[in-house]
C-alpha positions as CSV (number, residue, x, y, z in Angstrom):
1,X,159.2,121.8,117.4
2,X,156.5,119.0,116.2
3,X,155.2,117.7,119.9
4,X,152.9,115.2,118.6
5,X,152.0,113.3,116.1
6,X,148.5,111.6,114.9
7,X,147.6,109.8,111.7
8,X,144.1,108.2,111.2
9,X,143.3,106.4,107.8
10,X,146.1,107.6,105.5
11,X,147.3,104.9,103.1
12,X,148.6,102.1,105.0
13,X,148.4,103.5,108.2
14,X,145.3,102.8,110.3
15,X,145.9,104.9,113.6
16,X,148.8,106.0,115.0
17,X,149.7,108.3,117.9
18,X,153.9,109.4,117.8
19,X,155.3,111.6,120.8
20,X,158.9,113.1,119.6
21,X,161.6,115.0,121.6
22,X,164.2,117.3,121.6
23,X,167.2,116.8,119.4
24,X,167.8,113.9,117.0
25,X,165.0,111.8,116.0
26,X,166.2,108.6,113.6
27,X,163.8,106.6,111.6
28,X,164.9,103.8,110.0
29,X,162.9,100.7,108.4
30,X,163.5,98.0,105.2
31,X,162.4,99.7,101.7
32,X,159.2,99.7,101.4
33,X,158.0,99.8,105.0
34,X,156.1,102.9,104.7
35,X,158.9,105.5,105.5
36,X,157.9,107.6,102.8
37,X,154.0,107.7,104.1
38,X,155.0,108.7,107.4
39,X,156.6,111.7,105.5
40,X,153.8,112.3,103.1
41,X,151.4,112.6,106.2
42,X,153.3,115.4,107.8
43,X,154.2,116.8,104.4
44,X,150.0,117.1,104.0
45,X,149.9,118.5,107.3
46,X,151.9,121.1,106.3
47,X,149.6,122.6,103.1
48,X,150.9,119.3,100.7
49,X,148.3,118.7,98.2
50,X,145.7,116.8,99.5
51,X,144.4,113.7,97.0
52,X,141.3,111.0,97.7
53,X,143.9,108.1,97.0
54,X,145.3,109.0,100.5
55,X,142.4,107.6,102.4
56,X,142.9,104.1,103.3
57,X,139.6,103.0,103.7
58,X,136.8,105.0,101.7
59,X,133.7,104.7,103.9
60,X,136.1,107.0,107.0
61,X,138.3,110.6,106.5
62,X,141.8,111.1,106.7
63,X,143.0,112.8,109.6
64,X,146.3,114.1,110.2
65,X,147.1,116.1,113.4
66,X,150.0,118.2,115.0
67,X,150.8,119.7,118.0
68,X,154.0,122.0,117.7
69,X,155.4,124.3,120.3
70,X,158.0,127.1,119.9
71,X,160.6,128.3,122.4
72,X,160.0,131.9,120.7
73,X,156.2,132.4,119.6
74,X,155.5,132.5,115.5
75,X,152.7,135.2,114.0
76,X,149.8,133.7,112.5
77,X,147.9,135.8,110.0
78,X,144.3,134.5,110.9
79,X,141.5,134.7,108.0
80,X,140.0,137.5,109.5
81,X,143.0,139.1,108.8
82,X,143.9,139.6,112.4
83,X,147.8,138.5,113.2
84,X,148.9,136.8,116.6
85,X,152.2,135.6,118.2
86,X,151.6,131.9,119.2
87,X,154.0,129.4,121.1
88,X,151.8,126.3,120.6
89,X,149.9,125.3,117.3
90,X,147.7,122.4,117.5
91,X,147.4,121.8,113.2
92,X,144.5,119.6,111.6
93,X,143.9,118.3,108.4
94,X,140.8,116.6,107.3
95,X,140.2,114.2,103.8
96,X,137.0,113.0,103.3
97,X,136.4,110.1,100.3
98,X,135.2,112.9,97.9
99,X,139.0,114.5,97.9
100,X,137.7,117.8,99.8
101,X,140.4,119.0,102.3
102,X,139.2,120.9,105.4
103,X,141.9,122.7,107.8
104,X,142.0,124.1,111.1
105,X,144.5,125.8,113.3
106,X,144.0,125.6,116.7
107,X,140.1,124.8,116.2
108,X,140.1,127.4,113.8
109,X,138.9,127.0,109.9
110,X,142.4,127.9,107.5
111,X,143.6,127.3,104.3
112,X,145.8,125.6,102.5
113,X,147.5,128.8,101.9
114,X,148.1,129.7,105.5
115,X,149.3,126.1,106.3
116,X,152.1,126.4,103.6
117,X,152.8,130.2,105.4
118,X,152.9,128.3,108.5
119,X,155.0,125.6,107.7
120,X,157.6,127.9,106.5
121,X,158.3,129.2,109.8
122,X,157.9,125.5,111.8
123,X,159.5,122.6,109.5
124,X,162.0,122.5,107.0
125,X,161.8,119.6,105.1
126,X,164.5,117.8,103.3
127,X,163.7,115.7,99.9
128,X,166.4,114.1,98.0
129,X,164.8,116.2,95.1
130,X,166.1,119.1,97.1
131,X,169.5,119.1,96.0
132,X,168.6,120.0,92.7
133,X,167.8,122.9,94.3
134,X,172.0,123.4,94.8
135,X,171.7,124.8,91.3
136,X,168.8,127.0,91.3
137,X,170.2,130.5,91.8
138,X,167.1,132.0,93.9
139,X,168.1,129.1,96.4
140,X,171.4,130.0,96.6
141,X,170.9,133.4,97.4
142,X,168.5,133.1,100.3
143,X,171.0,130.9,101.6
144,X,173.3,134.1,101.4
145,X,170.5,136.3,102.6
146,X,170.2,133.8,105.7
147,X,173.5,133.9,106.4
148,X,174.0,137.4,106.0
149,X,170.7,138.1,108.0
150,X,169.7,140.2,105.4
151,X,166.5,138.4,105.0
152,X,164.2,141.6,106.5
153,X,166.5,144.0,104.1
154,X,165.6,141.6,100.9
155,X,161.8,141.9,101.9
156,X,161.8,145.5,102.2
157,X,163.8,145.3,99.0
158,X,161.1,143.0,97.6
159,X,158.2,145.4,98.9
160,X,160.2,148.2,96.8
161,X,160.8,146.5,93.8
162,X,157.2,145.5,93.2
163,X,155.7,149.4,94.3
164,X,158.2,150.7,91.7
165,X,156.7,148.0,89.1
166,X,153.6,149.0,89.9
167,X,154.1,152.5,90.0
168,X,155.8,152.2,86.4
169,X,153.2,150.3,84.8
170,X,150.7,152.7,85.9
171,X,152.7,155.3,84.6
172,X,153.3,153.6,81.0
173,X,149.4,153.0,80.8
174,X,148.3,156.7,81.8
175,X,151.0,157.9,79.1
176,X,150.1,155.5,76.9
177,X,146.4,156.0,76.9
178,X,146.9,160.1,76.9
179,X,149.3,159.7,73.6
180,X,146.5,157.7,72.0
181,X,143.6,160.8,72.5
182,X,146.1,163.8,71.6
183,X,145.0,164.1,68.3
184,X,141.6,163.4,69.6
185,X,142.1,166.0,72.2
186,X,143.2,168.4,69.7
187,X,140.7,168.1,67.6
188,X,138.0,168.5,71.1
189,X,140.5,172.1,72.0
190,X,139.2,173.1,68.0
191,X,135.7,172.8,68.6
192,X,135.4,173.8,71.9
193,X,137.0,177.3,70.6
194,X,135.3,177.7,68.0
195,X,132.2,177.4,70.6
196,X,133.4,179.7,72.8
197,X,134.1,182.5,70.1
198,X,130.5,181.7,68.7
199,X,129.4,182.9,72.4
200,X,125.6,181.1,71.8
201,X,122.9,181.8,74.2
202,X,119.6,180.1,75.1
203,X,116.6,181.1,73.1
204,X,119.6,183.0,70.9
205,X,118.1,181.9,67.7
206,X,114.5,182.1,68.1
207,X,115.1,185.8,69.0
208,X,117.4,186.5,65.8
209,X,115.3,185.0,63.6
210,X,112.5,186.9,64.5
211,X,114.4,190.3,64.2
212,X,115.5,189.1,60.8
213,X,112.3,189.0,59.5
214,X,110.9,192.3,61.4
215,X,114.6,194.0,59.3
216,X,113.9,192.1,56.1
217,X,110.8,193.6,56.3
218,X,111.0,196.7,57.9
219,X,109.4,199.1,54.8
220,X,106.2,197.0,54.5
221,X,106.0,197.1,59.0
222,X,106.8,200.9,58.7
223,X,104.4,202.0,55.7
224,X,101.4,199.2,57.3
225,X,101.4,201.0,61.1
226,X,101.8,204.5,59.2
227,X,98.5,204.0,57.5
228,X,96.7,202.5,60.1
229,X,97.6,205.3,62.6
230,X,96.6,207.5,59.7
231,X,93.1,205.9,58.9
232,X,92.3,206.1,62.8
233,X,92.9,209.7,62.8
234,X,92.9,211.4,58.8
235,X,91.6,214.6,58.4
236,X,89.3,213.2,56.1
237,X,87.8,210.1,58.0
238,X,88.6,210.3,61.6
239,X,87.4,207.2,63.8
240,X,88.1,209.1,66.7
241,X,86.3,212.2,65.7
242,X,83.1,210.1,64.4
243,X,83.2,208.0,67.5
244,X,83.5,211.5,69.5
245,X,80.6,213.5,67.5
246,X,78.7,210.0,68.3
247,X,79.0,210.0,71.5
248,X,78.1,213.3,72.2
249,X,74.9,213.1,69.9
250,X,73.7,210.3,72.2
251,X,74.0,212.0,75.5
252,X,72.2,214.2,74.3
253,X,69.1,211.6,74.1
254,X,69.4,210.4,77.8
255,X,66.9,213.2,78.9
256,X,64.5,211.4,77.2
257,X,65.8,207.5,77.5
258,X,68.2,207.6,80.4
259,X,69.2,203.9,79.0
260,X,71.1,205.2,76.2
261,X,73.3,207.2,78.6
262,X,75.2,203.7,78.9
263,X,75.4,203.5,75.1
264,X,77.2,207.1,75.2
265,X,79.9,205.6,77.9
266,X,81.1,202.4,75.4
267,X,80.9,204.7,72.1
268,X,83.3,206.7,74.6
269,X,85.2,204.2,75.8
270,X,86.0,202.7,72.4
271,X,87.2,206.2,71.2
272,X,89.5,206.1,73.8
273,X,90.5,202.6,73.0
274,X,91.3,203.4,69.4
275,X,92.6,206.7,70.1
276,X,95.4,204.7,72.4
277,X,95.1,202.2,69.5
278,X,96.6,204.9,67.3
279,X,99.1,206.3,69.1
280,X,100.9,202.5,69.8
281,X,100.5,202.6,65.6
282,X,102.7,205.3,65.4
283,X,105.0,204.4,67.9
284,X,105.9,201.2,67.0
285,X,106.1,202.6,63.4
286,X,108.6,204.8,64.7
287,X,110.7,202.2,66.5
288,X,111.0,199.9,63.3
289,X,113.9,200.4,61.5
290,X,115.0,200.1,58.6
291,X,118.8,199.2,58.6
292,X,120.6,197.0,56.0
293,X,124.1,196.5,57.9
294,X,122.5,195.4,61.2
295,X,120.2,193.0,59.1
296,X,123.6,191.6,57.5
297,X,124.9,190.8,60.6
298,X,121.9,189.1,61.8
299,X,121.5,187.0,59.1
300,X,125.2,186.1,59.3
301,X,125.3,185.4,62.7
302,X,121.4,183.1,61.8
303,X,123.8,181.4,59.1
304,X,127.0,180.6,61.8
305,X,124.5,179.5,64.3
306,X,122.7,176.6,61.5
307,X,126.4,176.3,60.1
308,X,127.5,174.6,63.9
309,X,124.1,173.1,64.4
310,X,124.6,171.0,61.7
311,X,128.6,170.5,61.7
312,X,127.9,169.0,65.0
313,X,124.8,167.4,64.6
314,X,122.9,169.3,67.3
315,X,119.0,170.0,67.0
316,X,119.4,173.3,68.5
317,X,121.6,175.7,70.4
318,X,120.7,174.2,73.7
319,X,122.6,171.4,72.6
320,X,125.1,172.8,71.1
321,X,125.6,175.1,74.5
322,X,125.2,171.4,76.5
323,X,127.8,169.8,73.9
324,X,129.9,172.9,74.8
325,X,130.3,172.3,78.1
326,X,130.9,168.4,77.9
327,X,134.1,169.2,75.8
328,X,135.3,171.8,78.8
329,X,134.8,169.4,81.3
330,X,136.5,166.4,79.4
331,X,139.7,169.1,78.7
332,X,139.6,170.1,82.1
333,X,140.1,166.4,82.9
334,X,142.9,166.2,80.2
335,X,144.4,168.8,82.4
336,X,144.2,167.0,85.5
337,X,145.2,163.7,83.6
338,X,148.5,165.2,82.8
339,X,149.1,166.6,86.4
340,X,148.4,163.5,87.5
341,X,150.7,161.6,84.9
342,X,153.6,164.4,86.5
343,X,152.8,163.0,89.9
344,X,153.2,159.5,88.9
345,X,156.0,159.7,87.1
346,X,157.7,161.7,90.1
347,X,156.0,159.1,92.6
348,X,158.4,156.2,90.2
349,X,161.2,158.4,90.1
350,X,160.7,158.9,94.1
351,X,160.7,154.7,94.0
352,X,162.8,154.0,92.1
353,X,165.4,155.8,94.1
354,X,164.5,154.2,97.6
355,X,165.0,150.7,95.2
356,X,168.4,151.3,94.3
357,X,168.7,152.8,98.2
358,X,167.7,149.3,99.2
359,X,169.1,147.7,96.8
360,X,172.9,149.1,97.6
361,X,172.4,148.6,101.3
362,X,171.1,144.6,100.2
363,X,174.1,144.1,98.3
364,X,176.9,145.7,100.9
365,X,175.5,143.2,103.6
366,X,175.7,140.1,101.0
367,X,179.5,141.3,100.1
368,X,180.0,141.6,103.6
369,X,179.0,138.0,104.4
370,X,180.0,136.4,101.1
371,X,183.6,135.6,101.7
372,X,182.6,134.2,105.6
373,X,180.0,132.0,104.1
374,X,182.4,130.7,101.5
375,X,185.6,129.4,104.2
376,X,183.1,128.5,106.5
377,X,181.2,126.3,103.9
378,X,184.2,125.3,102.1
379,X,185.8,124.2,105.9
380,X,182.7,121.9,106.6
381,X,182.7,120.6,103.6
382,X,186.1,119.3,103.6
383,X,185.6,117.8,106.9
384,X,183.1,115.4,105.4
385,X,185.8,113.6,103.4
386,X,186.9,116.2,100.7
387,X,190.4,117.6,102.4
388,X,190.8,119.3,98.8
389,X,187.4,120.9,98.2
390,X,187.1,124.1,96.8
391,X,183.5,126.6,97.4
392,X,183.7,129.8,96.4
393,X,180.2,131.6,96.4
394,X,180.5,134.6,93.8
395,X,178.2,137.7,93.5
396,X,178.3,139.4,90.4
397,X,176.3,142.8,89.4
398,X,173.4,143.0,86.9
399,X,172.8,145.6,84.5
400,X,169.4,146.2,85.9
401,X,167.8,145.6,89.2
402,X,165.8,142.2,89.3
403,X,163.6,140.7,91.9
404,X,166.3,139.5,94.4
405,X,168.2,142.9,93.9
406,X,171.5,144.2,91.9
407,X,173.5,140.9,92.0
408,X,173.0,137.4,90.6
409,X,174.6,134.5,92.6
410,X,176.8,131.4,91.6
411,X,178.3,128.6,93.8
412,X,181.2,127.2,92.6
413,X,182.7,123.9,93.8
414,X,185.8,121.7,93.1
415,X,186.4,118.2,94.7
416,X,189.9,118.1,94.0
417,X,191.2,121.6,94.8
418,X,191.1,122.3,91.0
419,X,191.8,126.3,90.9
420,X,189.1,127.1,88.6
421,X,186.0,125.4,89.9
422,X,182.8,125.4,88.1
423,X,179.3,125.9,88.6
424,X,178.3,123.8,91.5
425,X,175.5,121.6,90.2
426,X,177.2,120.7,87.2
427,X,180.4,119.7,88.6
428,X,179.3,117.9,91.8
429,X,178.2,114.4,92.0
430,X,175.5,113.0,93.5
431,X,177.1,112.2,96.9
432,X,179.1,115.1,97.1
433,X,176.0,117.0,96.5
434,X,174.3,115.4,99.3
435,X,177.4,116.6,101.6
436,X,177.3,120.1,100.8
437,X,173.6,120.4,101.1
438,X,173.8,118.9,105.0
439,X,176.3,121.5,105.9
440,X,174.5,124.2,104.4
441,X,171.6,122.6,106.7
442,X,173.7,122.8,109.2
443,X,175.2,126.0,108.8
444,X,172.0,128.0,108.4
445,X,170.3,125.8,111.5
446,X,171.9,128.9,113.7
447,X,170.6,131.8,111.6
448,X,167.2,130.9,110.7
449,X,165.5,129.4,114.1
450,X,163.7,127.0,112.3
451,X,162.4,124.7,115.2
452,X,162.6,121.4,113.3
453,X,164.7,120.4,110.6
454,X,163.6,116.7,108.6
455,X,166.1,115.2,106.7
456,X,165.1,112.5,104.3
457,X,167.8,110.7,103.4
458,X,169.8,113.4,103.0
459,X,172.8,110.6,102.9
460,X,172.1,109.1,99.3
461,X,175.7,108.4,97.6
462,X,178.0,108.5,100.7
463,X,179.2,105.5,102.8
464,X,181.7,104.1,105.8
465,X,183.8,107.1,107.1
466,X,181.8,110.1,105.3
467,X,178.5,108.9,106.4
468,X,180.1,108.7,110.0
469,X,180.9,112.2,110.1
470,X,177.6,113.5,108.3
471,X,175.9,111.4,111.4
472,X,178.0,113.3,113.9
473,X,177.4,116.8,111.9
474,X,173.8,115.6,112.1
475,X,174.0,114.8,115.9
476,X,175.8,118.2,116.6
477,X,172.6,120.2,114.7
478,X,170.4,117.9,116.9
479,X,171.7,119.9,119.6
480,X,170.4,123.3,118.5
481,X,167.1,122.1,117.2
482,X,164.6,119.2,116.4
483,X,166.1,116.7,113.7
484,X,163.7,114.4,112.5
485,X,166.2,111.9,110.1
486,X,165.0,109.3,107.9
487,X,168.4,107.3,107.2
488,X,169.6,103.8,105.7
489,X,173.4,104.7,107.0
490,X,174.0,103.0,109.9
491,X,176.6,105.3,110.9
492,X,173.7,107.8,111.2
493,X,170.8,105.8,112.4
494,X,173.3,105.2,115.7
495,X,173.2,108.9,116.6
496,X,170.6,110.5,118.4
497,X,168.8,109.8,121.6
498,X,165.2,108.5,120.0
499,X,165.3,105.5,117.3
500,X,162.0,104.7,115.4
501,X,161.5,102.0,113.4
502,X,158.8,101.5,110.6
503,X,157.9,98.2,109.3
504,X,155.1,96.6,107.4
505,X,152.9,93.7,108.3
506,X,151.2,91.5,105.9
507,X,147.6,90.9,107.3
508,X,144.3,89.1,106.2
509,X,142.9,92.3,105.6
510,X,145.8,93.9,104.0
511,X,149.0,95.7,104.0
512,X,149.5,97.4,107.6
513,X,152.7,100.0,108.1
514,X,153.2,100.1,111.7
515,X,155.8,102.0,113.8
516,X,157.7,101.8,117.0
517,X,160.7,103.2,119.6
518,X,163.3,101.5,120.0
519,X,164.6,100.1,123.2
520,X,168.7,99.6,123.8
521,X,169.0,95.9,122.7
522,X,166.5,96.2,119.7
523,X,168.3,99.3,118.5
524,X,171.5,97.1,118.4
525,X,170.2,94.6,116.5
526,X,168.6,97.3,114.2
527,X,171.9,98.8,113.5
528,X,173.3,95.5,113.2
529,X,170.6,94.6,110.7
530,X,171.2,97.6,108.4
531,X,175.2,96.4,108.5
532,X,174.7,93.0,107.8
533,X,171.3,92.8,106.2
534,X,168.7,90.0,107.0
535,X,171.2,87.4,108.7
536,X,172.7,89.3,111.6
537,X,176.1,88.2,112.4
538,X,178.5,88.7,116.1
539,X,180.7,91.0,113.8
540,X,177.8,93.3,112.7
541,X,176.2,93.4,116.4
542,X,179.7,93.9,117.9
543,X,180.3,96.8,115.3
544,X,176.4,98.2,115.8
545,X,177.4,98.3,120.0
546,X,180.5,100.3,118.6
547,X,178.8,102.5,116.9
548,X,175.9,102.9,119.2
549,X,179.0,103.3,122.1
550,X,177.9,104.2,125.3
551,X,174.8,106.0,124.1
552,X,171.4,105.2,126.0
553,X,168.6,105.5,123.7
554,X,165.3,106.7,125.1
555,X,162.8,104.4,127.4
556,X,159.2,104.3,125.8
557,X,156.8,101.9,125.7
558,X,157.9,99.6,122.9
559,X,154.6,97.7,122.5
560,X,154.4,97.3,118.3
561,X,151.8,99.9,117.2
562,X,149.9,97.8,114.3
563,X,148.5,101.0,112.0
């Protein structure tokens, strides 16, 4: 429940401190008094959009501040993204003439985001614009969900519903994107075969070429080392048998000049040289051979080689070996690409089913809960002056699962216990709407623990006996929770145990909206006022002390706050 209350600088209010109780709080004041700014400060305490017209005067900031308390403690989700469970929240928003908006929750820095979060578990607030929410049909059914406490089933539903959109849209984009590369991929599985049959090998080409020219030349090799060999040792001019006889006629010699004995060992050793000289002549002329098929197949397999080199634009078979393995790898990740599309596809199917799980058990609680909601609804309503209204709240199924389940929602309403209603907002007027919203108020107040409930004229269109019975419907709700009710009804304004009045002083300096609490005697003569208008008669005070009955409003210091 709001505690306390503090509003520095905001429009016409200059300062102003506000304690506030249990139960029913009424606020009354002449139009124009400032009613509305007393709401729009707690409504931009709350995450309401923050704009530099608020600040009342330019050269100080805005400062609005709450302290709320909760019988059962609230989580707050902290920027850190660390959670608590907190029973008191002491809530500050800052507007400085420049239009930037600071917040802080209990000292800490938040965001407009997390006050909105907040606010949503500590305040509802009531608008007259509200009840045009009586035809929206997401509004209508989280009133069923509320009432059915099936709110935690509708998140989990919620939670479902999006994984499985998720889940489907990956799904659609990995199939999407493999059916665009099949024919690419196709193409990749060509190639890549035809490399693999080719079976290249580094340095492949370089080797085959030079066997093709050693075959395509094999006679001219063969006949070349033949004569060579010959010519090194023919019968008719041997080098080794000249370099021999030399040889020997020179050692002969040393006896006389020992020096030439080293002549005699080189002649030697070059004999020896060209003798082993020889024989490698003839045995490489021996290995050459001379073989037209295998020199076919060389020059074939030369020809395939250049054939993929240039089909695929490669500078050599290195790169065509390198460009080889690139299109493996990107098949093999085809392969996993389609193994991974299968367990997408049975991930959605596996979410899908756990949606329409959900979804079932979502719409047997709502079914369960429709027809109580509708005779409990329909019996509050007719209390407030419409013994022949009709409310019938009707679920219908959809052909597809949408994002508040398997059902849409309509309320249907008749003031005259006509047996075919129609669609609420279209049949209701504007009082009648304002009836059925406060008992939906009221009826939810018990399921949703919301600590404080603001109505803002919530009584717009309704009058004498009806607006007596919304006040004691009102009063009864102010037993369960905090009502904060901004009324013109008299009938209303007398309930409650706290009365506030807002007014507006003309000063020197300017417009001033001030507010205070209402004493016994003033409190009459308020009532009285809002009967009668600006000339209070005995009749109107006699029928304000009626209405106010026995009731004791609640002592505080009544000294006229000037804001």
């Amino acid at each position: 429940m709001l505690k306390h209350l503090s509003i520095e600088n905001y429009l016409l209010i200059g300062s102003l401190e506000l304690d506030f109780p249990k139960g029913l709080i009424i606020i009354t004041g002449e139009t124009g008094a400032g009613k509305s700014v007393l709401l729009g400060a707690l409504q931009l305490l709350l995450g309401g959009k923050a704009e530099s017209g608020m600040i009342k005067e330019r050269d100080k900031n805005c400062i609005v501040e709450g302290l709320f308390q909760f019988e059962m403690p609230i989580e707050v989700k902290w920027q850190d993204g660390s959670a608590t469970q907190e029973s008191e929240l002491i809530i500050r928003r800052v507007l400085s003439a420049s239009g930037r908006s600071r917040a802080f929750v209990n000292d800490e820095p938040a965001t407009q985001q997390m006050l909105l979060e907040l606010s949503g578990k500590m305040v509802d607030v009531h608008t007259q614009h509200q009840q045009l929410l009586l035809g929206n049909e997401a509004f209508q059914m989280s009133i069923l969900d509320n009432f059915a406490g099936s709110v935690q089933l509708l998140e989990q539903y919620r939670t479902l519903h999006n994984s499985y959109k998720n889940a489907l849209q990956r799904l659609k984009e990995a199939e999407s994107k493999a059916r665009n590369s099949i024919s690419e991929n196709e193409y990749k599985s060509f190639v890549l075969e035809r490399l693999i049959e080719a079976n290249l090998q580094e340095g492949e080409l370089a080797a085959i070429e030079q066997e093709q020219k050693e075959l395509a030349n094999a006679e001219e090799i063969k006949s070349a080392l033949y004569r060579a060999a010959a010519l090194m040792e023919s019968e008719e001019f041997s080098i080794n048998r000249n370099l021999r006889e030399a040889a020997a006629g020179i050692s002969k010699l040393t006896g006389y000049i020992p020096a030439l004995g080293q002549l005699a060992e080189r002649i030697e050793s070059c004999r020896i040289e060209c003798k082993d000289i020889a024989e490698e002549l003839e045995s490489n002329a021996e290995r050459v051979e001379i073989n037209p098929q295998r020199l076919e197949a060389v020059e074939e397999r030369i020809g395939q080689i250049y054939d993929l080199l240039h089909k695929y634009d490669c500078s050599g078979e290195a790169q065509l070996i390198a460009y080889r393995e690139e299109l493996s790898s990107q098949l093999a990740e085809r392969e996993a690409g389609e193994e991974e599309i299968a367990r997408m596809r049975l991930e959605a199917e596996e979410l899908s089913k756990a949606e329409h799980q959900k979804a079932k058990e979502l719409g047997e609680a709502r079914q369960k809960a429709i027809m109580r909601l509708s005779e409990e609804l329909q019996a509050m309503v007719r209390s407030l002056g419409m013994p022949k209204a009709l409310f019938q709240a009707k679920l219908s199924a959809l052909a597809e699962l949408g994002e508040n389940g398997g059902e849409s929602i309509a309320f249907l309403f008749s003031a005259n216990g006509s047996p075919a209603p129609g669609a609420l907002a279209k049949v209701a007027s504007g009082g009648e709407l304002s009836r059925i919203m406060l008992c939906l108020k009221a009826l939810l107040a018990q399921y949703t623990g919301m600590p404080t409930l603001i109505f803002d004229e919530i009584d717009t269109g309704v009058s004498g006996s009806v607006a007596e019975k919304m006040g004691r419907m009102i009063d009864r709700m102010g037993q369960m929770m905090q009502v904060i009710a901004i009324t013109h009804l008299p009938q209303i304004a007398s309930k409650g145990a706290m009365h506030l009045l807002v007014y507006k002083e003309n000063l020197p300096d300017g417009a001033k909206t001030g507010i205070r609490t209402l004493k016994s005697e003033e409190r009459v003569l308020e009532i009285a006022r809002m009967l009668s208008g600006e000339e209070l008669t005995p009749a109107a005070i006699e029928n304000a002390k009626e209405l106010l009955g026995t009731k004791q409003t609640k002592e505080i210091d009544d000294n006229k706050q000037t804001i």
